[in-house]
MARLUM-443595 format. One record per residue (C-alpha): residue number from 1; x, y, z. Coordinates in steps of 0.05 Angstrom, whole numbers. Example, Ala and Ser with C-alpha at 12.3 -4.5 7.8 and 13.67 -1.06 7.14 Angstrom:
pt k: 1 | px: 246 | py: -90 | pz: 156
pt k: 2 | px: 273 | py: -21 | pz: 143
//
This chain:
pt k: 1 | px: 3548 | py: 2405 | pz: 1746
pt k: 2 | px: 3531 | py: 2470 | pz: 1723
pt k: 3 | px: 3461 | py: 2455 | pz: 1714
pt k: 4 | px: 3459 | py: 2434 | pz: 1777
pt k: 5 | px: 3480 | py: 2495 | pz: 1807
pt k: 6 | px: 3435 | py: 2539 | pz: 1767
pt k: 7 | px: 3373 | py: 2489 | pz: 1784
pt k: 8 | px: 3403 | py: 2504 | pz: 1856
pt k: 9 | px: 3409 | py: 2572 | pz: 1854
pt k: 10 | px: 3337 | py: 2577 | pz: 1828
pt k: 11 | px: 3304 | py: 2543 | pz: 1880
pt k: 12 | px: 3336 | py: 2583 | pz: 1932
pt k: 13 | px: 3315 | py: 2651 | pz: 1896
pt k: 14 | px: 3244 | py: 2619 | pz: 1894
pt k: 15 | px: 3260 | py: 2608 | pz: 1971
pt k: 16 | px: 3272 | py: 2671 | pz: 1986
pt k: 17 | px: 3228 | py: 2707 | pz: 1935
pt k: 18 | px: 3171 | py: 2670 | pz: 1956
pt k: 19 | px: 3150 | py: 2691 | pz: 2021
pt k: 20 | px: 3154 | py: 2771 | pz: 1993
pt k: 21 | px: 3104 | py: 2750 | pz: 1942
pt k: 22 | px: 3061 | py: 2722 | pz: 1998
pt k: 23 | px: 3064 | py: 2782 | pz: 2042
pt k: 24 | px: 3056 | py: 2828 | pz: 1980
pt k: 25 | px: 2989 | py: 2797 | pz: 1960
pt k: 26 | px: 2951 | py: 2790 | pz: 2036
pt k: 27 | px: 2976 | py: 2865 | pz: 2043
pt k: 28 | px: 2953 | py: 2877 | pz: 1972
pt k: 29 | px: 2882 | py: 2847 | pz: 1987
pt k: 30 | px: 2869 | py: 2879 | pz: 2046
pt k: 31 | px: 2891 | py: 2957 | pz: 2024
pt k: 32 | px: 2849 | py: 2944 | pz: 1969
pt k: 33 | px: 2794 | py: 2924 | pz: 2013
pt k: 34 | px: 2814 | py: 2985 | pz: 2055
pt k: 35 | px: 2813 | py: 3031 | pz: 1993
pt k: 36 | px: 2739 | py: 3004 | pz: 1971
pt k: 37 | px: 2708 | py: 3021 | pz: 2035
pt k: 38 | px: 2737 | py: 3075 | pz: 2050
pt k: 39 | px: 2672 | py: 3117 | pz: 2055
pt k: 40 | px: 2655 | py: 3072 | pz: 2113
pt k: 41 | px: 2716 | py: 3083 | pz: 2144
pt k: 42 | px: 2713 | py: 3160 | pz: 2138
pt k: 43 | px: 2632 | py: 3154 | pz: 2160
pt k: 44 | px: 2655 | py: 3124 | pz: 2216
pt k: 45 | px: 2650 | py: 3154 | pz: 2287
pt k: 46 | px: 2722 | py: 3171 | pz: 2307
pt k: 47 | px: 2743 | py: 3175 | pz: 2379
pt k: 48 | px: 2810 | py: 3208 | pz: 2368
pt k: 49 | px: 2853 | py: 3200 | pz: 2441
pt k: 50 | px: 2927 | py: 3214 | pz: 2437
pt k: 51 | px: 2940 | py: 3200 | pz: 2505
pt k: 52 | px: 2908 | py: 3132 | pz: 2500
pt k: 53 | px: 2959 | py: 3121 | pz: 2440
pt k: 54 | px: 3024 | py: 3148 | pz: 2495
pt k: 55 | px: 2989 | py: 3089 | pz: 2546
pt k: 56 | px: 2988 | py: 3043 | pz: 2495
pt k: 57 | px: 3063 | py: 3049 | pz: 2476
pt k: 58 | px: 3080 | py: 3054 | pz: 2544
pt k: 59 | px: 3044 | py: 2983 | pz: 2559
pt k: 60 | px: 3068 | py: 2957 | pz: 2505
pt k: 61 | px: 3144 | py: 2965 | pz: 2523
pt k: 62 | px: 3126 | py: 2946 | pz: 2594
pt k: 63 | px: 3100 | py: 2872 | pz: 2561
pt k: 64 | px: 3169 | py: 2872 | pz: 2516
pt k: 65 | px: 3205 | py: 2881 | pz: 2585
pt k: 66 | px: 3163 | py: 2821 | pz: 2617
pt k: 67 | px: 3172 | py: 2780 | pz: 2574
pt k: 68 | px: 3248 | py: 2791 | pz: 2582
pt k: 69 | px: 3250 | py: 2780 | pz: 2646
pt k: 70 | px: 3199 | py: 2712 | pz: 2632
pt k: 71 | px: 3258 | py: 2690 | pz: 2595
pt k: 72 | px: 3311 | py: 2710 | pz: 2649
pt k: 73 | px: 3261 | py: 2662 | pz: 2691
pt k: 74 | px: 3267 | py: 2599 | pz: 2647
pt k: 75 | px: 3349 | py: 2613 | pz: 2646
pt k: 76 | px: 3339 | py: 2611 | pz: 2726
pt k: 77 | px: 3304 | py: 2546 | pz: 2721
pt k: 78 | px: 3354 | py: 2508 | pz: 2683
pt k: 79 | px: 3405 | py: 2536 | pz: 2734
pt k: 80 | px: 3429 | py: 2591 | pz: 2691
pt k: 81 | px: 3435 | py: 2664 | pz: 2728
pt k: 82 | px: 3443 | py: 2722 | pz: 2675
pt k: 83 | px: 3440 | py: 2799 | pz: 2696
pt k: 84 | px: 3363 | py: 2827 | pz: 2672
pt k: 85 | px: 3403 | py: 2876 | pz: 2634
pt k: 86 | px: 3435 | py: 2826 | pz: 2598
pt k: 87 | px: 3374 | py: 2788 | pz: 2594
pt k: 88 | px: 3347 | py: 2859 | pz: 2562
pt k: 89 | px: 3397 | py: 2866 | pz: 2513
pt k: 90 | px: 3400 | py: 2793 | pz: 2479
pt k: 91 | px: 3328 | py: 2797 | pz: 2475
pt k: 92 | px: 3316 | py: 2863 | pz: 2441
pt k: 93 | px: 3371 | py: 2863 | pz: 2389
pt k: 94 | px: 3351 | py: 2783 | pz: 2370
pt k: 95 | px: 3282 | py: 2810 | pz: 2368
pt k: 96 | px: 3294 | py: 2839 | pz: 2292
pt k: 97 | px: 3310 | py: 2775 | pz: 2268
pt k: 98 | px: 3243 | py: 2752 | pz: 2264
pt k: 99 | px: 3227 | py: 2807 | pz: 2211
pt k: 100 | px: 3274 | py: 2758 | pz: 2158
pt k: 101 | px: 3244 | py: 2709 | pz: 2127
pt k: 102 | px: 3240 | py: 2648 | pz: 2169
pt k: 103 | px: 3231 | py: 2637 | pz: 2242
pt k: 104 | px: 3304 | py: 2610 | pz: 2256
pt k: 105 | px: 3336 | py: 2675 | pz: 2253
pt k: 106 | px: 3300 | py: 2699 | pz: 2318
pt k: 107 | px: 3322 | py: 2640 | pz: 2347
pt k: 108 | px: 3390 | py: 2638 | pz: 2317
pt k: 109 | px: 3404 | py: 2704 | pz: 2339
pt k: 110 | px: 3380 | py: 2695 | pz: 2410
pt k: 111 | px: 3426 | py: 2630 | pz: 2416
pt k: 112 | px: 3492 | py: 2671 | pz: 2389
pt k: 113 | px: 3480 | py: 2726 | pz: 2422
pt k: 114 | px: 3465 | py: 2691 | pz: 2492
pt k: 115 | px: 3531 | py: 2654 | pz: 2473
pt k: 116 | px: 3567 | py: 2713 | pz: 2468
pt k: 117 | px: 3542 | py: 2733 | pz: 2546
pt k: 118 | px: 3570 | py: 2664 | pz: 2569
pt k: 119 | px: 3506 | py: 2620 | pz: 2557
pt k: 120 | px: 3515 | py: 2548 | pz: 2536
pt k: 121 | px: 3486 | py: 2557 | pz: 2460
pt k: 122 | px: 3443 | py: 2479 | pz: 2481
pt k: 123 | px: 3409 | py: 2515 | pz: 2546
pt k: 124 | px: 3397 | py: 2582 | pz: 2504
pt k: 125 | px: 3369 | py: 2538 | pz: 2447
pt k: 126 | px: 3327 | py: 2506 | pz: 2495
pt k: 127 | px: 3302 | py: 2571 | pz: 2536
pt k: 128 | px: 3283 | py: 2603 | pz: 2468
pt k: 129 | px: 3236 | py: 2541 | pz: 2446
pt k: 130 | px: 3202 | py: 2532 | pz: 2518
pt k: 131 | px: 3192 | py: 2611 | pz: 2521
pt k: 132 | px: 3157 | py: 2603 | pz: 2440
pt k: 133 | px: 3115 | py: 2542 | pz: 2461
pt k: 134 | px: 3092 | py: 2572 | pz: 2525
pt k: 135 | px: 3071 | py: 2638 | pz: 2492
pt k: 136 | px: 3032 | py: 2595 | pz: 2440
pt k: 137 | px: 2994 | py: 2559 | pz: 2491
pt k: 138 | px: 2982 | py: 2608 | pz: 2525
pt k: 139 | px: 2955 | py: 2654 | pz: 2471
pt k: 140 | px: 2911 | py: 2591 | pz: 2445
pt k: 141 | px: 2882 | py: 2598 | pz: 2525
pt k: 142 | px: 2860 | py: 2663 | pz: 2511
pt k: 143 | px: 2839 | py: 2656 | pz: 2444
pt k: 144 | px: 2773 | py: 2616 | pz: 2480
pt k: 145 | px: 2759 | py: 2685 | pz: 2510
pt k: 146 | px: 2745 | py: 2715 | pz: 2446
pt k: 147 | px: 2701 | py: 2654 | pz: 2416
pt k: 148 | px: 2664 | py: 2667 | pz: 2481
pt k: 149 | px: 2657 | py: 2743 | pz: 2474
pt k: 150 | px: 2634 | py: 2721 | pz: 2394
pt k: 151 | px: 2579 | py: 2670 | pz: 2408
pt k: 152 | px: 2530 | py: 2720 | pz: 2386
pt k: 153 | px: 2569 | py: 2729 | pz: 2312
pt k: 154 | px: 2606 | py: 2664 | pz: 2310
pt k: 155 | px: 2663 | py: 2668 | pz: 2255
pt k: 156 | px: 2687 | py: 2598 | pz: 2262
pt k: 157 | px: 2655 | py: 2527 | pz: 2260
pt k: 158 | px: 2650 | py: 2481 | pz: 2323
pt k: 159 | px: 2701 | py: 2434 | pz: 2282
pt k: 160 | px: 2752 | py: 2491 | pz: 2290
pt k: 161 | px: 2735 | py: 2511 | pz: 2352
pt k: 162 | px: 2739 | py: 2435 | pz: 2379
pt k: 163 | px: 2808 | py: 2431 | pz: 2345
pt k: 164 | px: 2838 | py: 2494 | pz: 2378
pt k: 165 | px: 2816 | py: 2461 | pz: 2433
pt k: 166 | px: 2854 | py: 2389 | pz: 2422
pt k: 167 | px: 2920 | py: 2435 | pz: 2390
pt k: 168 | px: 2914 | py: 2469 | pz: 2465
pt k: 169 | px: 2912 | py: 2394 | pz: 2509
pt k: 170 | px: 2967 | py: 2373 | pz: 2468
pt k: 171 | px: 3005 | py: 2429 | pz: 2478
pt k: 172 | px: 3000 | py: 2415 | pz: 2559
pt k: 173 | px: 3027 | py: 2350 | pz: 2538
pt k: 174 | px: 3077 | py: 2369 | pz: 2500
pt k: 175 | px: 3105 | py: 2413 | pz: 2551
pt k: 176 | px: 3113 | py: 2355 | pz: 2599
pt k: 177 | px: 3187 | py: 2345 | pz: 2605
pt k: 178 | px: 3187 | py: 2279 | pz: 2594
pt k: 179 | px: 3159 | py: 2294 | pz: 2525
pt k: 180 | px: 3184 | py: 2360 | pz: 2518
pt k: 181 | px: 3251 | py: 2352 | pz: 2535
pt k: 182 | px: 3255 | py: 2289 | pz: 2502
pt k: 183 | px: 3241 | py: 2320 | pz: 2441
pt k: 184 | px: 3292 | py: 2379 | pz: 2447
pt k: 185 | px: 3345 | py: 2329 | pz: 2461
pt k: 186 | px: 3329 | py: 2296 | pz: 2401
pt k: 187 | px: 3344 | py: 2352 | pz: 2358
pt k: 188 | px: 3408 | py: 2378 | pz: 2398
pt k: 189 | px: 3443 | py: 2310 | pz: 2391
pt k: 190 | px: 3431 | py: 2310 | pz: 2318
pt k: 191 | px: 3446 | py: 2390 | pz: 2307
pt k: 192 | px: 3502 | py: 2395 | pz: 2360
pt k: 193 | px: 3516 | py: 2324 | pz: 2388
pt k: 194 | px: 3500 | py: 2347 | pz: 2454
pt k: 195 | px: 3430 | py: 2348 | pz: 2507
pt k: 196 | px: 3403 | py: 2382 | pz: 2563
pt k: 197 | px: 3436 | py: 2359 | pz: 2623
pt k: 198 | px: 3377 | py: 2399 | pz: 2674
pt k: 199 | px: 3310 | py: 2399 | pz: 2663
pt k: 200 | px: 3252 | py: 2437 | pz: 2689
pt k: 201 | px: 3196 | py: 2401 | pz: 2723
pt k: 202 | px: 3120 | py: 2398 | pz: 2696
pt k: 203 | px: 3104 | py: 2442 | pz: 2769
pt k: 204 | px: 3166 | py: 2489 | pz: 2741
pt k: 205 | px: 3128 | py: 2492 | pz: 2670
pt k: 206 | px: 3066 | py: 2501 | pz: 2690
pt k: 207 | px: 3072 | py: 2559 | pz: 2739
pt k: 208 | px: 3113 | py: 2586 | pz: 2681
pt k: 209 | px: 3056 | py: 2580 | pz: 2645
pt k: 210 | px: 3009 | py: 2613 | pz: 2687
pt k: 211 | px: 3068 | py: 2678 | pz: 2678
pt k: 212 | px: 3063 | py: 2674 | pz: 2607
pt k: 213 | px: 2983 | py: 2675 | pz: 2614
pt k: 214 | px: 2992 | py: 2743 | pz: 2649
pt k: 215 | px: 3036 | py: 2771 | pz: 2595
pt k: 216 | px: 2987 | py: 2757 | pz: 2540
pt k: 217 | px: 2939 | py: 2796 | pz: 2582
pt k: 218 | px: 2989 | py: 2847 | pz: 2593
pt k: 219 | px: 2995 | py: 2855 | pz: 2512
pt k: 220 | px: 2913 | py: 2856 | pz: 2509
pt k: 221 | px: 2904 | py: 2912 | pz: 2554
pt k: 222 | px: 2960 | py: 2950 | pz: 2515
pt k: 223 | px: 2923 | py: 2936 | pz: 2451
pt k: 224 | px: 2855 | py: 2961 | pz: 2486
pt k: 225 | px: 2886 | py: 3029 | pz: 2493
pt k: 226 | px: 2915 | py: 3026 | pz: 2427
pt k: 227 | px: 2843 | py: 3005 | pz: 2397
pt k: 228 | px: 2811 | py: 3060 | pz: 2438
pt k: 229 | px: 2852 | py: 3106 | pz: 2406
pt k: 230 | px: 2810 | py: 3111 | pz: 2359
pt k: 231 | px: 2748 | py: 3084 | pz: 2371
pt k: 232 | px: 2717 | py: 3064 | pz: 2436
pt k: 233 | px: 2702 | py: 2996 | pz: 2464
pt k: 234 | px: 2675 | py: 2973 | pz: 2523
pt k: 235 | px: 2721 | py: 2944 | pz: 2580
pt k: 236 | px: 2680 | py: 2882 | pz: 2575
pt k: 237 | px: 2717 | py: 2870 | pz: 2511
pt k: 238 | px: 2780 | py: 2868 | pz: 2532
pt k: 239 | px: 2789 | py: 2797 | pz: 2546
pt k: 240 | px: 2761 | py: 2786 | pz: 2470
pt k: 241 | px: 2811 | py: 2837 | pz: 2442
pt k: 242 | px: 2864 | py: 2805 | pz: 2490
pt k: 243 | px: 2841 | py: 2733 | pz: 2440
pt k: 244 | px: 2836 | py: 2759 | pz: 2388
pt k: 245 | px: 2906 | py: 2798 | pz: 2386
pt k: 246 | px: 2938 | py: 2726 | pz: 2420
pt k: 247 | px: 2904 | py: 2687 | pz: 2358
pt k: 248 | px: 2929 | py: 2733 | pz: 2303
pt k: 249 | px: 3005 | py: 2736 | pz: 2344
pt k: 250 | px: 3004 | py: 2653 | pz: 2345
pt k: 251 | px: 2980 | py: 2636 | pz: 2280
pt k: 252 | px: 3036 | py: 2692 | pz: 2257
pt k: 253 | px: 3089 | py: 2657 | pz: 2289
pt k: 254 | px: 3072 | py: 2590 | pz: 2260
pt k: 255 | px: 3067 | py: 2627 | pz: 2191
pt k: 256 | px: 3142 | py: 2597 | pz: 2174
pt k: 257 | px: 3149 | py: 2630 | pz: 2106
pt k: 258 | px: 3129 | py: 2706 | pz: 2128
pt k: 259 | px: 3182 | py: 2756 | pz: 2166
pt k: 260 | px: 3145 | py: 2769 | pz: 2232
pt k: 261 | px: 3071 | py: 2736 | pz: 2216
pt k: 262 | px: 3073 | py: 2794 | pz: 2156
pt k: 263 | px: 3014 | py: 2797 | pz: 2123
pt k: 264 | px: 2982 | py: 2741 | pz: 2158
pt k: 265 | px: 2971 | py: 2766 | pz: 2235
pt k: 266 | px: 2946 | py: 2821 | pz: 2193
pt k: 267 | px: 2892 | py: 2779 | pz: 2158
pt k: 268 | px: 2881 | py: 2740 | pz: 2217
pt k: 269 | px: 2864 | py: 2800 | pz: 2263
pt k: 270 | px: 2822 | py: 2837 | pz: 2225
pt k: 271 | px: 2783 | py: 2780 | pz: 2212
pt k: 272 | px: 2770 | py: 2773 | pz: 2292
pt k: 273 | px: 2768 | py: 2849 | pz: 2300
pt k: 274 | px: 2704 | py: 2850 | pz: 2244
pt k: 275 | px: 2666 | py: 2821 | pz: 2313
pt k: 276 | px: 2676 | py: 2886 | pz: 2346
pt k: 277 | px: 2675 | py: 2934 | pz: 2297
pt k: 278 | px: 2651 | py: 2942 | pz: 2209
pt k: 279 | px: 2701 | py: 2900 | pz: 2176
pt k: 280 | px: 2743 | py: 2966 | pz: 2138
pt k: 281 | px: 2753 | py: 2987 | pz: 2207
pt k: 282 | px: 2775 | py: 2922 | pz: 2230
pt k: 283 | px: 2827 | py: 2919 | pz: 2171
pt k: 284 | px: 2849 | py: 2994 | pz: 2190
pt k: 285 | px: 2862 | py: 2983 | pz: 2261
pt k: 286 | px: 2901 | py: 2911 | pz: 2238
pt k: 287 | px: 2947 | py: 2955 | pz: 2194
pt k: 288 | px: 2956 | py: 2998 | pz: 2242
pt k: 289 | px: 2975 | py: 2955 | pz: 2299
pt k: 290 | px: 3028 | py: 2930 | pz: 2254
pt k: 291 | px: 3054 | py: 2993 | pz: 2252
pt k: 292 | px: 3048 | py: 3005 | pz: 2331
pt k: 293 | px: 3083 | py: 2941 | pz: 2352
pt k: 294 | px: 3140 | py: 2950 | pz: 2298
pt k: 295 | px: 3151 | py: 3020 | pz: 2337
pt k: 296 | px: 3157 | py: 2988 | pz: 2404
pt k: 297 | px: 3207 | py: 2936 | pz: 2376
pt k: 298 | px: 3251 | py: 2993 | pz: 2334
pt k: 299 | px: 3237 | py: 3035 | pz: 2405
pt k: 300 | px: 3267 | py: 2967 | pz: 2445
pt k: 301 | px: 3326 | py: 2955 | pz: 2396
pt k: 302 | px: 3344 | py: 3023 | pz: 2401
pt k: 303 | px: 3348 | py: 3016 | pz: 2479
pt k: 304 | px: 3390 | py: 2957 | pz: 2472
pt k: 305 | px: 3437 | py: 2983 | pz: 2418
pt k: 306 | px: 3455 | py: 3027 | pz: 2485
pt k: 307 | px: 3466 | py: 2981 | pz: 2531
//
């Protein structure tokens, strides 16, 4: 029995342990790579703007606050009415729980902390899931824009692009309710014994859908600014940044065993940002933007901590 418990014990400090080491080594790799090419990086013609950085931040809280009150939308549909404020404050202070390891803390949190507001913990379950699998559609959507804005420096085979393709037609599938809301009443009755009794309708979904397409844009022309900070891009590129930001942000999220994407929307974006600009810049401004959006979120927690 003892045994046991120690062969336990290990495997859940490997658990946990695990994902650090992860996150270590991609951050490890790509300061390194930062650190070797540094000359580039200091050669490099700096556009210094401060008050693109104060637009930037400014955007950026706006598209927190969006997609807030996207959320407060979806409770609407499924005939739930909660106060925006409310809305404001479940969804900032559950927003830290994504930086633990593990994506069920964000959810977990949103789902006890709805409960404590008065939301059935089965509609808040399902609000959270439809508002993650819209966002990843949607940011696949916009991903296209940036293999489009690439053709001339292509970074990723046909085969890959065809497959982001198929992931994004299932995903309109999967959000039909019959499928979609089959599936999360699958889950509840197993988890809590109970389903959904409303539904939204595919019409419902997809003009949610369109919403959620606007609030990835909303996050791409806050990163513009940011980017432009310091150095300067054409406007033409937005819609490629807008990708290639939306990419890094959904691959992230699907990262299971890294707090927040950690490590890996960093990889993944400076990868995509090496189209625009030499690749030690790309890895900078990747770094960087990690830094930018964790200020927004501290900035939004903050907010709601008042409320």
């Amino acid at each position: 029995m003892s045994w046991h418990k120690a062969s336990s014990a290990t495997t859940f400090s490997l658990k946990r342990i695990f994902p650090l080491i992860m996150v270590g080594l991609i951050f490890l790799f790509l300061t390194r790579f930062l650190y070797r090419h540094w000359v580039e990086v200091t050669a490099f013609e700096f556009h210094l703007k401060y008050h693109y950085l104060a637009i930037s931040i400014v955007l950026l809280l706006g598209f927190f606050t969006l997609r807030v009150y996207c959320w407060k939308l979806i409770l609407q549909k499924m005939g739930i009415v909660l106060p925006f404020r409310k809305c404001i404050k479940v969804s900032f202070m559950s927003m830290m729980g994504k930086y633990l390891p593990g994506k069920i803390w964000l959810v977990m949190g949103r789902v006890y902390l709805s409960g404590r507001e008065g939301v059935p913990k089965v509609e808040a379950f399902a609000s959270v899931v439809i508002e993650i699998v819209l966002e990843m559609v949607a940011s696949i959507f916009f991903f296209f824009f940036f293999l489009l804005s690439a053709l001339e420096k292509p970074l990723l085979s046909p085969t890959v692009s065809y497959s982001l393709g198929a992931v994004m037609v299932v995903g309109l599938v999967c959000l039909h309710p019959k499928v979609f809301f089959g599936a999360i009443n699958f889950i509840l009755a197993r988890w809590k014994g109970e389903v959904l009794t409303t539904t939204l309708s595919y019409r419902d979904i997809m003009k949610l859908l369109v919403l959620y397409n606007f609030l990835i844009l909303f996050q791409g022309i806050a990163f513009y600014f940011f980017v432009n900070t310091l150095c300067y891009l054409s406007p033409t590129k937005l819609l490629g940044l807008t990708g290639s930001l939306a990419a890094a942000g959904a691959v992230g999220t699907l990262s299971v065993f890294t707090p927040s994407g950690l490590g890996v929307r960093e990889g993944i974006l400076a990868l995509l940002l090496s189209t625009y600009v030499i690749s030690p810049m790309a890895v900078l401004i990747s770094l960087l933007a990690r830094l930018w959006v964790t200020i927004g979120e501290v900035l939004c927690a903050l907010v709601a901590w008042r409320l």
